[in-house]
C-alpha positions as CSV (number, residue, x, y, z in Angstrom):
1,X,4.4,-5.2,-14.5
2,X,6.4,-7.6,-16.8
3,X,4.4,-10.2,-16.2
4,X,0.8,-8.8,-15.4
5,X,-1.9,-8.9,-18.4
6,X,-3.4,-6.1,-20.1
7,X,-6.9,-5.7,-18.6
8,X,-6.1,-8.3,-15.7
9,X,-6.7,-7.0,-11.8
10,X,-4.2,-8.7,-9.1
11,X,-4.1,-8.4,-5.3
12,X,-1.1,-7.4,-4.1
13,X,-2.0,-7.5,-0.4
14,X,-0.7,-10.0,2.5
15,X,-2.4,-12.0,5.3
16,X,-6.1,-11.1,6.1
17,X,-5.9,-10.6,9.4
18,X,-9.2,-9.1,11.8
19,X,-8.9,-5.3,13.8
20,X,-8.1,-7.3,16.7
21,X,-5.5,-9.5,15.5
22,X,-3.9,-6.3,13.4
23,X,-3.6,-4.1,16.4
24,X,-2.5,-7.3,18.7
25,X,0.4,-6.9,16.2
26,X,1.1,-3.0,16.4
27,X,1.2,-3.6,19.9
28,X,3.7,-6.2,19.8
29,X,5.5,-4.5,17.1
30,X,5.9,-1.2,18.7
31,X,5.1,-1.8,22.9
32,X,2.7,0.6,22.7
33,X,-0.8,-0.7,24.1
34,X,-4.3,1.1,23.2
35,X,-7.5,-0.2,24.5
36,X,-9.8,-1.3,22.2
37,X,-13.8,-0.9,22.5
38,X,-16.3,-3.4,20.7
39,X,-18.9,-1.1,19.8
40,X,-22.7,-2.0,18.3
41,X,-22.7,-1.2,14.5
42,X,-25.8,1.4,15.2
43,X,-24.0,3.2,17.5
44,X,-21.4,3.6,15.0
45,X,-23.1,4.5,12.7
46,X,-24.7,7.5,14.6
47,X,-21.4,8.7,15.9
48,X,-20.6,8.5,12.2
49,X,-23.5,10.5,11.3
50,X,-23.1,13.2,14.1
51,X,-19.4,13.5,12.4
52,X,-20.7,13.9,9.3
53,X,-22.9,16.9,10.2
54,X,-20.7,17.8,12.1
55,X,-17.7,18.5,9.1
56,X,-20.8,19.9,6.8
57,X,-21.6,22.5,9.6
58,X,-18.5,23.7,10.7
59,X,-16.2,22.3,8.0
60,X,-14.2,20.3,10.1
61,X,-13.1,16.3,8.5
62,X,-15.2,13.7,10.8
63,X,-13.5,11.2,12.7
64,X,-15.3,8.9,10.7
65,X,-17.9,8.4,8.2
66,X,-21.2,6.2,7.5
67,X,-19.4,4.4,4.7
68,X,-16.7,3.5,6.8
69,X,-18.9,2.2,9.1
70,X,-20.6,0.0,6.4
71,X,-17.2,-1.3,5.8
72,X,-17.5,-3.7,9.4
73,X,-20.7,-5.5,8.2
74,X,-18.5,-7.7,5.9
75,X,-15.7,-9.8,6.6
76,X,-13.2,-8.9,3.1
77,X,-11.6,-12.1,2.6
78,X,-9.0,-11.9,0.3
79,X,-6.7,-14.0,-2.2
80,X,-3.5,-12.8,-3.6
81,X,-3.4,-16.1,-5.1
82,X,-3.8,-15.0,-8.7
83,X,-1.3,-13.0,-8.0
84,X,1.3,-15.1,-6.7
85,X,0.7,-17.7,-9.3
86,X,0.5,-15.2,-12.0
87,X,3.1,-12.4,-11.1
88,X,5.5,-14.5,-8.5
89,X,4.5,-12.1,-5.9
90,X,5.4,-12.5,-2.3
91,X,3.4,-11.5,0.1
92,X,5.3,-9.8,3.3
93,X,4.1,-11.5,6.6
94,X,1.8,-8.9,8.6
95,X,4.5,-8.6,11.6
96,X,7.4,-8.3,9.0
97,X,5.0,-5.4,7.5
98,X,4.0,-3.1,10.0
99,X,8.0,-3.5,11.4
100,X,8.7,-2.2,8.5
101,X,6.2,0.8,8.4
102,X,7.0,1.5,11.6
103,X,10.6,1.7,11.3
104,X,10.1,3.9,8.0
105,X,8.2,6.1,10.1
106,X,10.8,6.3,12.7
107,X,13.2,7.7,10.2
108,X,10.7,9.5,8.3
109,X,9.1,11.1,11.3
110,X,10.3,14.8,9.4
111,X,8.2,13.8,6.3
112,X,5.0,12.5,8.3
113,X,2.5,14.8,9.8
114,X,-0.7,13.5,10.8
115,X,-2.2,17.0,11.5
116,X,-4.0,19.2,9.5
């Protein structure tokens, strides 16, 4: 914040890395293995749909949602360059991160509920 400009809009993220390569990582973080499905963007999308009606009907939160769908026809590339350069910021290597989260976890594990 000491160094940042009024106005100015910096990326404070860390290695872009694809779903694949991200939960290659959790795995080899953690030991824990999920299987992982490549499905076709349309059917996606209508699971996403069917979710959505689904929470409007009965007022239950969908799994997932058309604009999250949307979100896997791009590939978000980004720089924390401008950042780095500007602010000195260090970006914390993706392995090094989710260690982290999940060791916070671990001891947080009275603080976190992922229920409803």
């Amino acid at each position: 914040m000491e160094k940042g400009k009024a106005g100015e809009r910096y990326i404070l993220g860390g290695e872009n890395a694809s779903f694949q390569k991200f939960f290659q990582t959790i795995r080899e973080v953690t030991s824990v293995s999920y299987q992982l499905y490549q499905l076709p963007i349309w059917l996606m999308m209508a699971f996403a749909k069917i979710q959505r009606w689904r929470a409007n009907t009965f007022g239950k939160p969908p799994l997932i949602t058309p604009p999250f769908v949307r979100r896997y026809l791009y590939n978000w590339v980004l720089s924390t360059e401008k950042a780095e350069r500007t602010l000195g910021y260090q970006p914390t290597a993706l392995k090094t991160g989710i260690r982290k989260t999940v060791d916070w976890l671990e001891e947080n594990k009275n603080l976190v509920s992922l229920e409803h």
